[in-house]
Backbone bond lengths (Angstrom), bond angles and torsions (degrees), N, CA, C in turn:
res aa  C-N    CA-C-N  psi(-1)  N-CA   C-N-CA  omega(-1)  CA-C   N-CA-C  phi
1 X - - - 1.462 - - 1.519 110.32 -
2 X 1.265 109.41 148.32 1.368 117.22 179.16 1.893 117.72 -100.23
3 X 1.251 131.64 102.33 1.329 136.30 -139.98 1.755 92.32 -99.17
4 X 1.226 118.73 135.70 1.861 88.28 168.53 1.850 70.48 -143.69
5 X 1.636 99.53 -178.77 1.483 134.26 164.45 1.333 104.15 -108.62
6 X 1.090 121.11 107.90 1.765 121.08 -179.96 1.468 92.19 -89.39
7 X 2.086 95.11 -173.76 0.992 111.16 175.15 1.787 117.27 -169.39
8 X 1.346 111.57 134.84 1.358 99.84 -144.08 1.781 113.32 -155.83
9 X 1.592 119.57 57.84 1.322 151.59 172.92 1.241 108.55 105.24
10 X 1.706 124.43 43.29 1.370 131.46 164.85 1.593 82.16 108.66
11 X 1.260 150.29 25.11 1.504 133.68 -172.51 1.454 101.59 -137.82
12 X 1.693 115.14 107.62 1.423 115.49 165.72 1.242 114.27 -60.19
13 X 1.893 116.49 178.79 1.346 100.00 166.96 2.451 87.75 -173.78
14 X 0.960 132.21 172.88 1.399 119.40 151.20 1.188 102.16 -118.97
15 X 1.778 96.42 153.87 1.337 129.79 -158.02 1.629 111.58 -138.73
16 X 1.144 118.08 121.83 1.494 120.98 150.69 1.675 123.81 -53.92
17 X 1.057 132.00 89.67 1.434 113.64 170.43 1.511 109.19 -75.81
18 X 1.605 89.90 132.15 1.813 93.93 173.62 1.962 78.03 -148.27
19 X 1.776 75.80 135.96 1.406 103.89 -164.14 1.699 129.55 27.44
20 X 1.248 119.60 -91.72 1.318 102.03 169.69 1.892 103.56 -135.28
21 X 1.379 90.24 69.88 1.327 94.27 -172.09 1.500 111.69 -151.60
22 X 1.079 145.32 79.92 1.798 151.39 -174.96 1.625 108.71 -44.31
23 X 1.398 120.76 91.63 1.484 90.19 150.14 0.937 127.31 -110.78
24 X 1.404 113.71 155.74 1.677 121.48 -155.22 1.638 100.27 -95.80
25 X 1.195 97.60 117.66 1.872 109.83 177.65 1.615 108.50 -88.10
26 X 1.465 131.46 16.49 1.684 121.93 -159.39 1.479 96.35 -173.29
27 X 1.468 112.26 165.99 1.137 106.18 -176.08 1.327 111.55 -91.08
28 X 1.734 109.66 177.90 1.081 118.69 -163.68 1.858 92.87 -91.33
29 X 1.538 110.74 136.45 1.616 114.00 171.42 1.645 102.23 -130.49
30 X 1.130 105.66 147.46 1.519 129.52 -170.16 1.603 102.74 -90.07
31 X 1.769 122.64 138.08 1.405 97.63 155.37 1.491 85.06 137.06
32 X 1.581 128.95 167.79 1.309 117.00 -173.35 1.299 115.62 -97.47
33 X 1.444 115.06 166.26 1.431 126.54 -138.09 1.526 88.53 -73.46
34 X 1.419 132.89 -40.68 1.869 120.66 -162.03 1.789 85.92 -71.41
35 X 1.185 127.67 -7.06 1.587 109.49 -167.43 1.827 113.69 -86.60
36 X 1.330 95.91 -40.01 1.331 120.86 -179.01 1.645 122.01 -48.99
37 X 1.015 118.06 102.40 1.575 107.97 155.49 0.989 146.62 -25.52
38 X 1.413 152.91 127.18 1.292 149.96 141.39 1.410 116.29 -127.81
39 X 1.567 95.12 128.28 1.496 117.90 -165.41 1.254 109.66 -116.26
40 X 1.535 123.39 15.37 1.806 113.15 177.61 1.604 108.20 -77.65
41 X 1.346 121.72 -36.26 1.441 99.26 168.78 1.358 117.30 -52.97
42 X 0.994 151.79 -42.27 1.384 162.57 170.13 1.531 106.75 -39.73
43 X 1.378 121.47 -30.47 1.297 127.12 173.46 1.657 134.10 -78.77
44 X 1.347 113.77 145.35 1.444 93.41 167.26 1.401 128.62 -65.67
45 X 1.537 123.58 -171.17 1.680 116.20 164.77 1.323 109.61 -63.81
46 X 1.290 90.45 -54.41 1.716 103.60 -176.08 1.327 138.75 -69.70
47 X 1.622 118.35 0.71 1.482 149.98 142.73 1.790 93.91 -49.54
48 X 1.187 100.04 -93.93 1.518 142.43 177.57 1.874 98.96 -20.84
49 X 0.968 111.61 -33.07 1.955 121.07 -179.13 1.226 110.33 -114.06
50 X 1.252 118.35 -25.22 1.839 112.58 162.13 1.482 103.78 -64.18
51 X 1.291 111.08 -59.20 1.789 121.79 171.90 0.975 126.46 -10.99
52 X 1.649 99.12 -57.99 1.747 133.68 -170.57 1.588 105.96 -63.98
53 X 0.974 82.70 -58.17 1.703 104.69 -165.93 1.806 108.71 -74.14
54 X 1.502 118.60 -21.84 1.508 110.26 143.85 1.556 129.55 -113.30
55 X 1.616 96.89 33.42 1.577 99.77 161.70 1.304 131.05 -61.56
56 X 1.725 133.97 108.63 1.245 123.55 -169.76 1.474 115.25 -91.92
57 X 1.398 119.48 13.25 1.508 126.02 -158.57 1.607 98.77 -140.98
58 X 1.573 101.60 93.55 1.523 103.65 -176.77 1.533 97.88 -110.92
59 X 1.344 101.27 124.68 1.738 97.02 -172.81 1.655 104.32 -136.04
60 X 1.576 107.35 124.11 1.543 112.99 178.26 1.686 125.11 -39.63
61 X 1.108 98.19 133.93 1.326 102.58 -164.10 1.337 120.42 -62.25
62 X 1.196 78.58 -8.66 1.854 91.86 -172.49 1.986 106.81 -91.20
63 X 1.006 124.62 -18.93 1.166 138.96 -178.77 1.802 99.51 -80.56
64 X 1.123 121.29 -15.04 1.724 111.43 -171.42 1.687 96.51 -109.80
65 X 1.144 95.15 -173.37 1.501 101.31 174.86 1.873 84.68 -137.81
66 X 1.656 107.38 157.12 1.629 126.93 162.77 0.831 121.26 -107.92
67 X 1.811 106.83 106.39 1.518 104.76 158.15 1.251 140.95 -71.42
68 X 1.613 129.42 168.41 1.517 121.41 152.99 1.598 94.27 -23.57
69 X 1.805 110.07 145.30 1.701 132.86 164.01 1.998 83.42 -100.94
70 X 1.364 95.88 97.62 1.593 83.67 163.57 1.366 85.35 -179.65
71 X 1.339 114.00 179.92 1.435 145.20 -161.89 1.395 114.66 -117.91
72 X 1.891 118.09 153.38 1.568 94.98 164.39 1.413 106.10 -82.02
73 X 1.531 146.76 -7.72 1.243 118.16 164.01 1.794 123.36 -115.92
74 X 1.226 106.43 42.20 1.611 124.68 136.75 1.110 126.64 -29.75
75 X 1.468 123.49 116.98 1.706 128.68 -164.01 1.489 75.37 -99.93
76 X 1.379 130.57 137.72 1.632 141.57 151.19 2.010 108.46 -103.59
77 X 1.265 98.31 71.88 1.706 96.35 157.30 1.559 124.85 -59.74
78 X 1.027 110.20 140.75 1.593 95.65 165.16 1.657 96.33 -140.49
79 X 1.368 107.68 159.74 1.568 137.11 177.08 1.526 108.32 -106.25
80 X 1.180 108.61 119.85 1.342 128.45 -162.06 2.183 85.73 -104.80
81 X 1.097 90.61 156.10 1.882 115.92 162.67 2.163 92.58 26.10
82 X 1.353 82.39 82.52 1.708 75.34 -170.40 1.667 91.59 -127.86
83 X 1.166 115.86 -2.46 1.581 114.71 -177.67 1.931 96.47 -108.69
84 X 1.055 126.79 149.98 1.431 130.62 175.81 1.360 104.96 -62.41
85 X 1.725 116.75 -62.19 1.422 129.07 -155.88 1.825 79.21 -58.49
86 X 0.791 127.42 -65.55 1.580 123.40 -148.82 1.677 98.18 -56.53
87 X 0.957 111.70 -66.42 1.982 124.36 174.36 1.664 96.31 -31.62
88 X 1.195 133.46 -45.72 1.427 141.52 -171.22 1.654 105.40 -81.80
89 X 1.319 126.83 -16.74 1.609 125.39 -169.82 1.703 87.00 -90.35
90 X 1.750 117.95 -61.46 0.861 134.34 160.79 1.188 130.48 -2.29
91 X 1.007 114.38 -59.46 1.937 142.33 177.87 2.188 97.84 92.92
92 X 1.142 102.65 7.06 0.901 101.11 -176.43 2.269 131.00 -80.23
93 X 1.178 112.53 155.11 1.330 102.29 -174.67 1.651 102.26 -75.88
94 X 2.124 92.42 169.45 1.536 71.95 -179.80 1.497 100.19 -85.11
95 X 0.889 120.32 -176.58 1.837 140.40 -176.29 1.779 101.31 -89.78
96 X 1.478 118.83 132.50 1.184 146.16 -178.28 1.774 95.21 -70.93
97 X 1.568 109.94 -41.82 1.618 104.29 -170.31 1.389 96.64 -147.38
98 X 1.191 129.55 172.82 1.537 150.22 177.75 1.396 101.89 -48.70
99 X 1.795 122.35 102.75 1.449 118.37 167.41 1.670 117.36 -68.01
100 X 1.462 123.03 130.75 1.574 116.40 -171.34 1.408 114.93 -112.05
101 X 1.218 131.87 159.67 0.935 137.01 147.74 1.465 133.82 -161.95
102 X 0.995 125.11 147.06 1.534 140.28 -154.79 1.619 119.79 -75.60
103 X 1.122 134.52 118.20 1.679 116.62 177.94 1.668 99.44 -132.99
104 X 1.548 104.29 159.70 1.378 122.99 -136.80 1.507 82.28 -110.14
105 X 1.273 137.03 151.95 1.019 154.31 -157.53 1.958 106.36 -85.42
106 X 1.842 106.84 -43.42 1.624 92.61 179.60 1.478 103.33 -95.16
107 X 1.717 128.94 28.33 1.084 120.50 158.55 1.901 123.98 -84.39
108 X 1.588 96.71 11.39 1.508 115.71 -179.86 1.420 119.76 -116.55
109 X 1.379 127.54 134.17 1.016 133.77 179.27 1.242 113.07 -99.57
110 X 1.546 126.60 178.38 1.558 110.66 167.91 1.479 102.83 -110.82
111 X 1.452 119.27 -169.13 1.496 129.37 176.13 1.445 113.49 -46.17
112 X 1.343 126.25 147.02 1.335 137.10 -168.93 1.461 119.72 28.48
113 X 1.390 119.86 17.25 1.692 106.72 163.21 1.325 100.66 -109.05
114 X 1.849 101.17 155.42 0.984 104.03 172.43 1.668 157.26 -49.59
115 X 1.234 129.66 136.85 1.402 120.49 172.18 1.518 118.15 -107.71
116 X 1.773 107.20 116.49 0.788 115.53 178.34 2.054 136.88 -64.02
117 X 1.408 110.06 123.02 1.466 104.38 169.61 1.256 119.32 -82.13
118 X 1.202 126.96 108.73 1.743 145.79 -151.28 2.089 90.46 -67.39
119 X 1.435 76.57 134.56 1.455 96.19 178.21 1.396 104.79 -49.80
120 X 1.156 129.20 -50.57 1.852 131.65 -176.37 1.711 125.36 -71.49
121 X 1.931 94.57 17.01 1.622 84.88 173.98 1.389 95.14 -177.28
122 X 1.701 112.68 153.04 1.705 95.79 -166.69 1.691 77.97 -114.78
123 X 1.672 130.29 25.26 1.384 119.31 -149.07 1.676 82.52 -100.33
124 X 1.575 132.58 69.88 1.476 126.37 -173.61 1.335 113.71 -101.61
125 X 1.549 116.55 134.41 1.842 106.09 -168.49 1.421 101.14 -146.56
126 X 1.461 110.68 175.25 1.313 116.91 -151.51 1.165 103.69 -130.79
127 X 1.464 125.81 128.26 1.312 138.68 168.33 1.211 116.33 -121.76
128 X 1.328 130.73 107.25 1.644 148.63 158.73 1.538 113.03 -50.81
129 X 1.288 133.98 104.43 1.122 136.64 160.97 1.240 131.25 -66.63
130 X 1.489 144.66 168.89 1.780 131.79 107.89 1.750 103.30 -112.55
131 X 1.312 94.10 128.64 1.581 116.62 -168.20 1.866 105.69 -111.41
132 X 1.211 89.52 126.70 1.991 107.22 -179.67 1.170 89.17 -94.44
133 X 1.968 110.47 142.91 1.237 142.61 178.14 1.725 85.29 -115.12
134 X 1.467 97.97 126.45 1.488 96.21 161.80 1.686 111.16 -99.21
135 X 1.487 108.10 159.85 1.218 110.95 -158.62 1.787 104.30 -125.97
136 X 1.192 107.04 -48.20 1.715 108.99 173.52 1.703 98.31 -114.59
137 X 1.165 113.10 137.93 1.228 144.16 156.88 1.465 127.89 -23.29
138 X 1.258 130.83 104.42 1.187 102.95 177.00 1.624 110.92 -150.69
139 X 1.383 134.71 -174.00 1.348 130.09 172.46 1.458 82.93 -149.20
140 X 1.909 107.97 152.78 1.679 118.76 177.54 1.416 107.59 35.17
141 X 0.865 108.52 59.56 2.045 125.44 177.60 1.586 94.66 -86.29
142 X 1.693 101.43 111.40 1.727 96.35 178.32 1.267 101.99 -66.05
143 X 1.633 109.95 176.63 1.338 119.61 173.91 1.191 121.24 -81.78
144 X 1.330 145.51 2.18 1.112 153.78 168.04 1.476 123.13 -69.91
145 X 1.887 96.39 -45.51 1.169 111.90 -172.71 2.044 103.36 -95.01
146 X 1.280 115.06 41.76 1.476 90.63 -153.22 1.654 94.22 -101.83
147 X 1.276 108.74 -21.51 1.764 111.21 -177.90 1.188 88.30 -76.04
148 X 1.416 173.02 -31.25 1.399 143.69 179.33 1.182 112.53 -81.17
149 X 1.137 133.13 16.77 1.590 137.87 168.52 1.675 111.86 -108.31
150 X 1.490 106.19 -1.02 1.389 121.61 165.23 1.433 109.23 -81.73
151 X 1.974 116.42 128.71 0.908 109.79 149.86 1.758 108.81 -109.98
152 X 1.137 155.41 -7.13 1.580 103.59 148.28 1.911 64.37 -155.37
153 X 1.614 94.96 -142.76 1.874 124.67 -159.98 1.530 91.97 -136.85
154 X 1.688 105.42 135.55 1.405 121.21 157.07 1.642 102.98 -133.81
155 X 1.245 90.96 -164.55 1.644 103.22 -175.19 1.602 123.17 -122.78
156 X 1.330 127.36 126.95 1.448 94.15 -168.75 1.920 85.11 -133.76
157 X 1.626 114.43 152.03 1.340 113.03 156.97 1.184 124.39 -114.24
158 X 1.094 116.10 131.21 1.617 119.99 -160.97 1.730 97.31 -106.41
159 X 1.359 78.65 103.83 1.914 97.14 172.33 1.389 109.35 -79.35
160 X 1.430 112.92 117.72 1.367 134.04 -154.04 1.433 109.56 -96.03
161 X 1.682 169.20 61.75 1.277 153.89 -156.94 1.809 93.21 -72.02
162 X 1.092 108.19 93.85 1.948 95.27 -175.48 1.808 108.09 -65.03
163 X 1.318 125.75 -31.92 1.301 119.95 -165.66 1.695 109.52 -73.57
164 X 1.256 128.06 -39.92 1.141 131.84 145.50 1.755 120.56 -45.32
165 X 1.695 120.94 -51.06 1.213 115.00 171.12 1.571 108.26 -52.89
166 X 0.849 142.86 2.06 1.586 136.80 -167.92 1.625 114.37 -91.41
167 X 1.689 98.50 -44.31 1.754 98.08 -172.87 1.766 95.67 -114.34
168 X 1.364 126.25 9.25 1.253 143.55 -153.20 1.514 143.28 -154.81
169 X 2.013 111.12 14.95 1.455 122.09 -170.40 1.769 113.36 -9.95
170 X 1.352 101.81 -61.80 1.323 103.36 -170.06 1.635 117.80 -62.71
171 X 1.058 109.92 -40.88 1.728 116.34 170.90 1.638 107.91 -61.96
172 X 1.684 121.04 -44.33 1.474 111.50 -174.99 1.786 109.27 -83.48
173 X 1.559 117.80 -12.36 1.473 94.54 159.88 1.281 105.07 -104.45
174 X 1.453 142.67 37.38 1.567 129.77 166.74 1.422 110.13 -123.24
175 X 1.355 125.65 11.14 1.709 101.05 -172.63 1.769 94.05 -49.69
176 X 1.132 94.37 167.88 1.161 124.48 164.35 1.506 132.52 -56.67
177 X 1.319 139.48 94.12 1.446 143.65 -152.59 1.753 110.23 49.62
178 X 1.145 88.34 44.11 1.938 88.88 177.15 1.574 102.63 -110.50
179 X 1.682 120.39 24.80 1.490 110.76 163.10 1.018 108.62 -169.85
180 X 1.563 136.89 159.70 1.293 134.56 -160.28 1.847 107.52 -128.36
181 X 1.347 110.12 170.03 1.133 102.20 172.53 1.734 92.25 -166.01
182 X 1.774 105.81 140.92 1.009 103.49 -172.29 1.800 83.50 167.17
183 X 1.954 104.64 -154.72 1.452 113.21 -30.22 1.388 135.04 -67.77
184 X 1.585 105.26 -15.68 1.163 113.98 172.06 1.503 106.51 -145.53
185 X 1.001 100.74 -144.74 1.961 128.11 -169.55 1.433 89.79 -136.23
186 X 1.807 102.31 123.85 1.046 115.49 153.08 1.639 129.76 -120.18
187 X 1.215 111.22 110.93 1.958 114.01 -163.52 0.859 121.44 -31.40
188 X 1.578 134.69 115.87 1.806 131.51 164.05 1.845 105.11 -10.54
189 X 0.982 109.41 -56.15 1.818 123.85 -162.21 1.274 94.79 -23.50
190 X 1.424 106.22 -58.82 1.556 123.97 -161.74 1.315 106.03 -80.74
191 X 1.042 142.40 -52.09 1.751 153.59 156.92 1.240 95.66 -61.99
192 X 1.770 137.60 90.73 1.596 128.55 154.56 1.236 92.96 -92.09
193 X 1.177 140.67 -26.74 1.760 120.97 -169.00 2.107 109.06 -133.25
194 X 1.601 95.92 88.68 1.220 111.32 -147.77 1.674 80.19 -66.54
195 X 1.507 156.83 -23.99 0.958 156.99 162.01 1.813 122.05 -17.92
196 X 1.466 91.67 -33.62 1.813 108.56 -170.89 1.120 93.97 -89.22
197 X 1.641 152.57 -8.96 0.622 130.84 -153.24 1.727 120.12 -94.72
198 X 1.429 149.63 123.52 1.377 147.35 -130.24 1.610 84.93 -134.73
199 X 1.738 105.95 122.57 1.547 114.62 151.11 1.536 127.87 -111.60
200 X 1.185 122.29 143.75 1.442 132.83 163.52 1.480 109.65 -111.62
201 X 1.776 95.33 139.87 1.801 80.93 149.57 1.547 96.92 -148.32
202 X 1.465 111.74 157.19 1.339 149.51 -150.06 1.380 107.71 -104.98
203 X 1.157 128.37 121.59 1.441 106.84 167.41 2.105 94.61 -127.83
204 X 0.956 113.16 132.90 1.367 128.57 -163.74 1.413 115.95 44.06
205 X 1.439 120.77 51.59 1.151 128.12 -168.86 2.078 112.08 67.64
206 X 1.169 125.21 46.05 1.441 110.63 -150.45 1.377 78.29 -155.58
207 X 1.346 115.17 108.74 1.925 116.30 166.21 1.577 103.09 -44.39
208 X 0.928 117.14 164.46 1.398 138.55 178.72 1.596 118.46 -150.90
209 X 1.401 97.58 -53.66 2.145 118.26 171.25 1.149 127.06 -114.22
210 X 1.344 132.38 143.28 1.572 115.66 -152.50 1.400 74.37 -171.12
211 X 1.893 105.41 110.66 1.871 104.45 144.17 1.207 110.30 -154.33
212 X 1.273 122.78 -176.25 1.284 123.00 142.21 1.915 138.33 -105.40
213 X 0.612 137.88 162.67 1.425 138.45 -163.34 1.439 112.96 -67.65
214 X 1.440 115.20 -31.57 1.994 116.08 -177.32 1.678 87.80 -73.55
215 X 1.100 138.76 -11.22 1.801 114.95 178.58 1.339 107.97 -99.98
216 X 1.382 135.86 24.19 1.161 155.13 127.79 1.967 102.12 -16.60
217 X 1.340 118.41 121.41 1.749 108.32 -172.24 1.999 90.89 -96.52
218 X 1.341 119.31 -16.78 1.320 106.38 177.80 2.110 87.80 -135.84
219 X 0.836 102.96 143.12 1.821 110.09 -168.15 1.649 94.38 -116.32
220 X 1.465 98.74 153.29 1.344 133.23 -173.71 1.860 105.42 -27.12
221 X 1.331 115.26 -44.39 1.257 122.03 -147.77 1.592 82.29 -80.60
222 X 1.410 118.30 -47.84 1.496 142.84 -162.54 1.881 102.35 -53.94
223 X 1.421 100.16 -68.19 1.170 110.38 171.17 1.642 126.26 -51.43
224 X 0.947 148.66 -26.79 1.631 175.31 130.28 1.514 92.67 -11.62
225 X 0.951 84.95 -101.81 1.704 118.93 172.22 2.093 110.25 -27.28
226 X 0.974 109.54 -43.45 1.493 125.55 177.99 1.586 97.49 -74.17
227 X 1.147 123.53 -72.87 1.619 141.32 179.83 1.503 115.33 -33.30
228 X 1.682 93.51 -29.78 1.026 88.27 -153.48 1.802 107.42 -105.93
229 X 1.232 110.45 1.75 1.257 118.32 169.72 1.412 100.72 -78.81
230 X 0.808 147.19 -3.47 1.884 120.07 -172.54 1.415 110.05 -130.27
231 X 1.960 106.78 -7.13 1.754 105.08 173.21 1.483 96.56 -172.99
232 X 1.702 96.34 128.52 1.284 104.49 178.21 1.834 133.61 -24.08
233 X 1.131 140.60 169.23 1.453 113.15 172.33 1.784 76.49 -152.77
234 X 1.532 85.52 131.49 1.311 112.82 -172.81 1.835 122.40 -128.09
235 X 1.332 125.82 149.07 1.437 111.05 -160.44 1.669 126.55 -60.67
236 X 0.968 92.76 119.99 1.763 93.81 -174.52 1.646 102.31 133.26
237 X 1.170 121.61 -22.41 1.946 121.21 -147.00 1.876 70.69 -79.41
238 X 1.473 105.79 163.96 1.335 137.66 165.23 1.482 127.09 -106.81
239 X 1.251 125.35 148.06 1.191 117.32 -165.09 1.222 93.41 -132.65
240 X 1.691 153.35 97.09 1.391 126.76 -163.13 1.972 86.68 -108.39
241 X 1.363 100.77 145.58 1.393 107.84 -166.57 1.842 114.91 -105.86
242 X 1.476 103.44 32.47 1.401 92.69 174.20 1.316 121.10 110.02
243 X 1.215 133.68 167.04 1.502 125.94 171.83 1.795 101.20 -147.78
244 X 1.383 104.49 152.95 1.757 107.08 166.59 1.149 138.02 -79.89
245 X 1.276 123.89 -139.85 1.642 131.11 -174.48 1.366 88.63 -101.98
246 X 1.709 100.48 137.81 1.632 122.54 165.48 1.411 112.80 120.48
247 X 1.211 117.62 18.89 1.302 143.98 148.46 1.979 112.25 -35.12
248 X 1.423 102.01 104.46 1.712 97.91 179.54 1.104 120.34 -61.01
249 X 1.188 121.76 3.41 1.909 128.22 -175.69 1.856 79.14 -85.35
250 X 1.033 115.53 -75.02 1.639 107.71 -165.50 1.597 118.88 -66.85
251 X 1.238 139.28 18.42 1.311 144.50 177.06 1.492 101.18 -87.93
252 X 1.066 116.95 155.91 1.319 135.42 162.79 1.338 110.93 -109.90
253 X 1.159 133.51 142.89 1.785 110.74 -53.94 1.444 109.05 -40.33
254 X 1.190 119.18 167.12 1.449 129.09 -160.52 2.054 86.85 -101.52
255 X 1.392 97.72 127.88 1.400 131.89 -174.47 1.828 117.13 -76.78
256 X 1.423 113.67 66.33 1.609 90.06 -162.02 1.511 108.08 -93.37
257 X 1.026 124.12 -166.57 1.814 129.28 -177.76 1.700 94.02 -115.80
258 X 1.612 103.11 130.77 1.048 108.68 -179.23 1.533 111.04 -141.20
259 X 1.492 125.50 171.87 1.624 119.91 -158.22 1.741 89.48 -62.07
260 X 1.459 95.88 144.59 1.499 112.96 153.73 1.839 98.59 104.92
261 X 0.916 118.14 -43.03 1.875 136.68 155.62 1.450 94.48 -9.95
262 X 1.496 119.05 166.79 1.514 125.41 -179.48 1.492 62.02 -172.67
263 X 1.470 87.66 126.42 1.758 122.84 155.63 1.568 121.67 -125.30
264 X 1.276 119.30 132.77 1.404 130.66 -157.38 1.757 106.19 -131.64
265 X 0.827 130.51 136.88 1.373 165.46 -156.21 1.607 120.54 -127.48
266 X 1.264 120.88 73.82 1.577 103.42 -179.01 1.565 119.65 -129.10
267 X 1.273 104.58 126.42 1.491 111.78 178.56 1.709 119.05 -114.64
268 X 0.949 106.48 126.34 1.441 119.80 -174.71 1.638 125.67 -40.23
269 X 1.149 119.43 128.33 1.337 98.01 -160.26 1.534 132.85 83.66
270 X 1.356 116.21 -6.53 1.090 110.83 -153.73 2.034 109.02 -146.45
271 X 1.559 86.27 -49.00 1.661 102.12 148.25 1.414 112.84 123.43
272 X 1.466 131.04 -126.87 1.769 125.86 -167.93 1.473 83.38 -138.30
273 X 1.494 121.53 123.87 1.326 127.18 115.42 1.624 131.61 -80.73
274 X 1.080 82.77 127.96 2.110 104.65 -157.62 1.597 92.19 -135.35
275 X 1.949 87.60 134.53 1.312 119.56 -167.80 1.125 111.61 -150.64
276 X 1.334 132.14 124.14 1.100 146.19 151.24 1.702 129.74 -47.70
277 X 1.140 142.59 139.05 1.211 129.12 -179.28 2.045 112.77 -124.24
278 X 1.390 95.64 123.34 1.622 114.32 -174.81 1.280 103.81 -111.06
279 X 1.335 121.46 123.53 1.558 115.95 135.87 1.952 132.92 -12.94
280 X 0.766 107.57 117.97 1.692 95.41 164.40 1.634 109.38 -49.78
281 X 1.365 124.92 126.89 1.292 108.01 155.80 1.632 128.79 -76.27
């Protein structure tokens, strides 16, 4: 199933997408999108398909807009230098354990709105994710057991300011609307072997990132399991797992995202996060 957070004259709500048609499984709540709840990770499948199946409000997909699938208290981890080729563009070693870092909830946009390039730097770059929705709860989650604590796969791009990332990680992955995540949630059910899973991303229609998920240097189960020793992981938190080689900071000439740009995100199975790119005003 495809899970999203719609949105529909200032009124959130969750929705099943099936084909090109939203139905809304929850009620409709007023108020802005980081404020709003969403509780379908928290749910079973079979919650989640009874829902479906007495949704009385089927509304064209094209009539809503998609927000971020996230919560205001959503943990956003991310895994830094987790692909080799990328650690190697880098000049960097590989990592002994899972490199982490933290991102702030209004540094995300949702599907097709814009991401802003911060007035204080034109140095803007693009990172292609695949991002884990956790689904059951857990603390010291062995690695064995770490895919059943998955409830499904989204996509997130982590808009990079590198000249700020230099004296400042946390400032160069948080400006403010400099990354998106979306468009929806797609259920483990359908993803059992998150390994197959192949990303690109596009920047004006023009590959740029290209992998698949087994060249992952610490893998889904790995990461879980790591995360999960030092803070609970609870339904809704995100796990975004890294990005590869082809990073515009390391191109010659160096490749940045600038107003008017459309950057795209696609993972198999799962679909296109697509973004527009604005100036800060």
């Amino acid at each position: 199933m495809r899970i999203a957070k719609i949105e529909r004259a200032g009124a959130f709500a969750p929705a099943v997408i099936d084909g090109d048609e939203a139905l809304v499984i929850g009620p409709w709540v007023s108020g802005s999108a980081a404020a709003i709840a969403f509780d379908a990770p928290a749910s079973s499948l079979g919650d989640l398909r009874a829902r479906a199946a007495a949704a009385t409000e089927r509304l064209p997909l094209a009539d809503v807009k998609l927000a971020a699938p996230a919560s205001p208290l959503t943990k956003f981890v991310c895994l830094g230098l987790n692909y080799r080729n990328h650690v190697e563009e880098t000049l960097n070693d590989i990592p002994e354990n899972p490199t982490l870092f933290l991102k702030v909830s209004d540094a995300l946009v949702a599907h097709d709105e814009p991401i802003l390039r911060p007035r204080v730097s034109d140095h803007f770059d693009y990172e292609g994710e695949i991002a884990v929705v956790i689904g059951k709860p857990g603390r010291h989650i062995a690695k064995e057991d770490a895919l059943s604590h998955v409830f499904g796969y989204t996509i997130m791009l982590d808009g990079s300011v590198r000249d700020y990332q230099t004296h400042s990680p946390t400032a160069g992955k948080n400006f403010w609307q400099s990354g998106s995540l979306g468009p929806w949630i797609v259920t483990a059910d359908e993803i059992p072997d998150p390994t197959r899973l192949t990303l690109e991303t596009r920047l004006n229609d023009q590959q740029v990132q290209h992998t698949t998920a087994d060249l992952m240097l610490y893998d889904i189960p790995t990461a879980i399991a790591y995360v999960s020793r030092w803070t609970p992981l609870s339904p809704g938190d995100i796990i975004a797992t890294g990005t590869p080689a082809g990073v515009g900071a390391r191109r010659q000439p160096p490749l940045w995202m600038k107003a008017g740009d459309v950057v795209e995100v696609d993972v198999s199975g799962i679909g296109t996060l697509r973004n527009p790119v604005e100036d800060e005003g």
